[in-house]
C-alpha positions in Angstrom: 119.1 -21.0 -19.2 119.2 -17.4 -17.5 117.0 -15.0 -19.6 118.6 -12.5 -21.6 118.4 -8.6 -20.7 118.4 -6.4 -23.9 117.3 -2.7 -23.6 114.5 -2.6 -20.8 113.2 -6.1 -21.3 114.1 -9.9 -20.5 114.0 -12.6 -23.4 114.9 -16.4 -23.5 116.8 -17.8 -25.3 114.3 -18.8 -27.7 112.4 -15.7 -27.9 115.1 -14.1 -28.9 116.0 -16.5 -32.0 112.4 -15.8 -33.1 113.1 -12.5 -33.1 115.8 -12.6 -35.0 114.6 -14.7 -37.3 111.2 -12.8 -38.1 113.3 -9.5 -38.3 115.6 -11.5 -41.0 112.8 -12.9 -43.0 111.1 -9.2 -42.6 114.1 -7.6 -44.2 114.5 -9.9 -46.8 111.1 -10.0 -47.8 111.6 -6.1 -47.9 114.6 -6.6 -50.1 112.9 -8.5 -52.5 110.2 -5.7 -53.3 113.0 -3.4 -53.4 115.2 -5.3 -55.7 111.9 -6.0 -57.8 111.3 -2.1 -58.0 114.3 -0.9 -59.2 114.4 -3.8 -62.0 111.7 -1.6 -63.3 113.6 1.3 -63.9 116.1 1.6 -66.7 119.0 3.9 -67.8 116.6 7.3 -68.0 114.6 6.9 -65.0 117.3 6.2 -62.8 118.1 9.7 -63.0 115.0 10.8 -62.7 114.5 13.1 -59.0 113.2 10.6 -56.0 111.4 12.4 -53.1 114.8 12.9 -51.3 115.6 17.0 -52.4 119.2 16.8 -54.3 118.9 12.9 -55.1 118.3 11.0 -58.0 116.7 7.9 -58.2 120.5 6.3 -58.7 121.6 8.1 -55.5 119.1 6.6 -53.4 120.0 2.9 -54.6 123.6 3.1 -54.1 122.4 5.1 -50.5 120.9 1.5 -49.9 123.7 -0.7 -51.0 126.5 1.3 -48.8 124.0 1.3 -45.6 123.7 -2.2 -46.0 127.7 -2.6 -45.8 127.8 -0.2 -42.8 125.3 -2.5 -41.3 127.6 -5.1 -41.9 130.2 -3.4 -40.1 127.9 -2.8 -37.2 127.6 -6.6 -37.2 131.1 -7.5 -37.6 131.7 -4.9 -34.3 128.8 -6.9 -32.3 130.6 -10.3 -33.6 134.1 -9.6 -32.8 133.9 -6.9 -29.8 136.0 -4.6 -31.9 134.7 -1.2 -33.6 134.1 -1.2 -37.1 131.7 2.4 -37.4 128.9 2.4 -40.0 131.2 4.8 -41.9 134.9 5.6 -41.7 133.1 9.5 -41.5 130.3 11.4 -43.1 132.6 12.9 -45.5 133.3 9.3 -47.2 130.0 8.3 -46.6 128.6 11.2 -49.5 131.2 10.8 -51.4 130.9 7.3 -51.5 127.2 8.2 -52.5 128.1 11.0 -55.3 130.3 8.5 -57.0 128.2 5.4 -56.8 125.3 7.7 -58.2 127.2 7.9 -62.0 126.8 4.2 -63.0 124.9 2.1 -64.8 121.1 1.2 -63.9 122.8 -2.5 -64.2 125.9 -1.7 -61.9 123.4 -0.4 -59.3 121.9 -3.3 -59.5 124.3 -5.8 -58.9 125.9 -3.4 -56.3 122.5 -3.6 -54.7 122.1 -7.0 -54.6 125.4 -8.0 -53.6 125.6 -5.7 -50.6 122.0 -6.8 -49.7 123.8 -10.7 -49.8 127.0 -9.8 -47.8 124.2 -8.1 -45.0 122.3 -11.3 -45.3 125.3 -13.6 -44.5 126.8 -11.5 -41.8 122.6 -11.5 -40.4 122.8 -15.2 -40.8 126.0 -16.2 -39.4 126.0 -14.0 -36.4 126.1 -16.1 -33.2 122.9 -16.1 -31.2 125.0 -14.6 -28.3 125.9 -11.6 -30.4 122.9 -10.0 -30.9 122.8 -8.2 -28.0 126.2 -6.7 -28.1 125.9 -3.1 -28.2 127.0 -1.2 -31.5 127.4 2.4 -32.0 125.5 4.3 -34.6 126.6 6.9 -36.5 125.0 10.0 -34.7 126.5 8.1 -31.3 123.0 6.0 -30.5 124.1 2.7 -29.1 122.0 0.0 -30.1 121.9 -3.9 -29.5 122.9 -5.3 -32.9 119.1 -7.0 -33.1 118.3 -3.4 -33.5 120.3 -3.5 -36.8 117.7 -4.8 -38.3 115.1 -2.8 -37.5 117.6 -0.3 -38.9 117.6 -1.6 -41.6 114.1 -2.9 -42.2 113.6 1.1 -41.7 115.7 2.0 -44.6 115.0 -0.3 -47.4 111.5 0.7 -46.9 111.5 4.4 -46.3 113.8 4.5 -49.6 112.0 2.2 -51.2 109.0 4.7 -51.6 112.1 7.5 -51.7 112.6 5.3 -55.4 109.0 7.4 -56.1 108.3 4.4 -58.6 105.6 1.6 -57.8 105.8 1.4 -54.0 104.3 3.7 -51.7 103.8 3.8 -47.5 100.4 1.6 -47.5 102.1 -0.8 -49.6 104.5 -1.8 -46.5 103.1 -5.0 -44.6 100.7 -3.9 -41.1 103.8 -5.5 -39.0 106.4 -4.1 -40.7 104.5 -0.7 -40.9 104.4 -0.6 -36.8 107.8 -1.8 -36.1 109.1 1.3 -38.9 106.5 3.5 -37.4 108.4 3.1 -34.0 111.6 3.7 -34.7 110.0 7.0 -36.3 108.2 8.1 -33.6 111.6 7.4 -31.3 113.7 10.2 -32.4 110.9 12.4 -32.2 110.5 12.5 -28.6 112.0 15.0 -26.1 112.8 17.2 -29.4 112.3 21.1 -28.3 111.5 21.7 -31.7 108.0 19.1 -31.7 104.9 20.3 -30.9 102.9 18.2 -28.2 101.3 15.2 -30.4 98.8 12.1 -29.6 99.0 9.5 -32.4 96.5 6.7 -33.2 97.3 4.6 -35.9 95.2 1.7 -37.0 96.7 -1.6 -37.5 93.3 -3.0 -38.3 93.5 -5.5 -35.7 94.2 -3.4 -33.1 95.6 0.3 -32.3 98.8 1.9 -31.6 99.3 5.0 -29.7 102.4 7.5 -29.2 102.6 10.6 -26.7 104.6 13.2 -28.0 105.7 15.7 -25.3 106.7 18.6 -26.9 106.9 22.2 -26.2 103.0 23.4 -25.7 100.8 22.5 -23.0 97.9 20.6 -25.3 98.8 17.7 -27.1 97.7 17.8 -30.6 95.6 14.6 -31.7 95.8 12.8 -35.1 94.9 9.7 -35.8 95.0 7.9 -39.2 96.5 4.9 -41.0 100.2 3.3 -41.1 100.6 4.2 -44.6 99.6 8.1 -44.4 101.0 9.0 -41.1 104.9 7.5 -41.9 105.0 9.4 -44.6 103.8 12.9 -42.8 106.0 11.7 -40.0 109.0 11.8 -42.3 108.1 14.6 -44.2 107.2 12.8 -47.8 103.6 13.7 -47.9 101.2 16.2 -46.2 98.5 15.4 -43.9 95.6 15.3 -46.0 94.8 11.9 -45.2 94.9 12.1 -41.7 92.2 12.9 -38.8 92.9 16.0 -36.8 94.2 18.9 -36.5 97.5 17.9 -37.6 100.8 20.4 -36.5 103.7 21.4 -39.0 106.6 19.5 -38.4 110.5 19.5 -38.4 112.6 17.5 -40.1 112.3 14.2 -38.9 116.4 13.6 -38.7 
């Protein structure tokens, strides 16, 4: 069987089936802290402030159950060759948000869970073929729909530490840490607002590095672990734990 092009590489068959099936067993593992997590709260500290400005704890959660139904509808689109967007617009999408916000700790949950299980069977039933039909995303970034689940690998565990409960960025897994830590880094780059930056991040086994070219002639260098430099990347904690002579930076989206 031919090899399969997706993005700027070639897979077989079987390569791509592992793939899938390692970023499926990532995300649900992922889930399963998450769900754990919010168990923990009840009806008071769910409306406690998350590290999000403007959000509550109980915003965040149903933010996570309505992305995993618009990754559903990314997945229906790769499935069936016709659009279904992430949301019908941006306007529905916070509203959406807003009104899912007022329930009960126990309604978010079982909102939660159940759009986590309608994204798991539309992951699992998704013919082999499919997954590298191209989906649109919301800000217009088309994607392969394996890339959904990066996507959303990304934000269970950003908001999972968002939940500002038990879970923090060291606490993600070395793999998933570098596969998150990649899709920040992406939408950095070519940004006229980011400042020229080297980054070395230990994986303990080995190292990662990402070139930056920003706006000033000298790259900056900092150099750390996972944990603490997601969450200066994203703008959740300052650089204190990191080597170098770290730059101030823009929002990350």
């Amino acid at each position: 069987m031919a090899d399969i092009v997706l993005g700027t590489g070639r897979w077989s068959a079987a390569a791509l089936a592992d793939e899938v099936a390692n970023r499926r067993a990532a995300v649900r593992h992922a889930t399963e802290v998450l769900v754990r997590s919010a168990s923990g709260l009840d009806e008071i500290s769910v409306r406690q402030p998350s590290l999000l400005p403007g959000w509550s704890r109980s915003h965040v959660l149903t933010h996570l159950a309505r992305n995993a139904d618009a990754c559903c509808n990314l997945l229906l689109w790769a499935r069936t060759g016709i659009e279904h967007p992430m949301y019908a617009s941006r306007d529905d999408r916070d509203q959406a948000i807003e009104e899912g916000a007022s329930r009960s700790h126990q309604l978010l949950m079982e909102d939660l869970v159940a759009s986590s299980d309608r994204f798991f069977v539309a992951a699992r039933d998704l013919p082999d073929s499919d997954w590298t039909a191209e989906v649109t995303l919301s800000g217009g970034d088309v994607i392969p729909a394996l890339h959904v689940l990066r996507l959303r690998l990304l934000e269970v565990w950003v908001h999972l530490v968002d939940l500002d409960h038990d879970v923090d960025f060291a606490d993600i897994p070395l793999a998933d840490a570098e596969i998150v830590l990649e899709d920040v880094v992406q939408p950095f780059g070519g940004r006229p607002d980011v400042p020229a930056l080297t980054l070395d991040v230990d994986f303990g086994h080995h190292h990662r590095r990402w070139d930056l070219r920003g706006t000033t002639s000298r790259p900056a260098a900092v150099s750390g672990e996972p944990g603490p430099m997601l969450g200066w990347l994203l703008g959740r904690t300052g650089p204190g734990e990191l080597r170098g002579d770290a730059p101030e930076l823009p929002d990350w989206m």
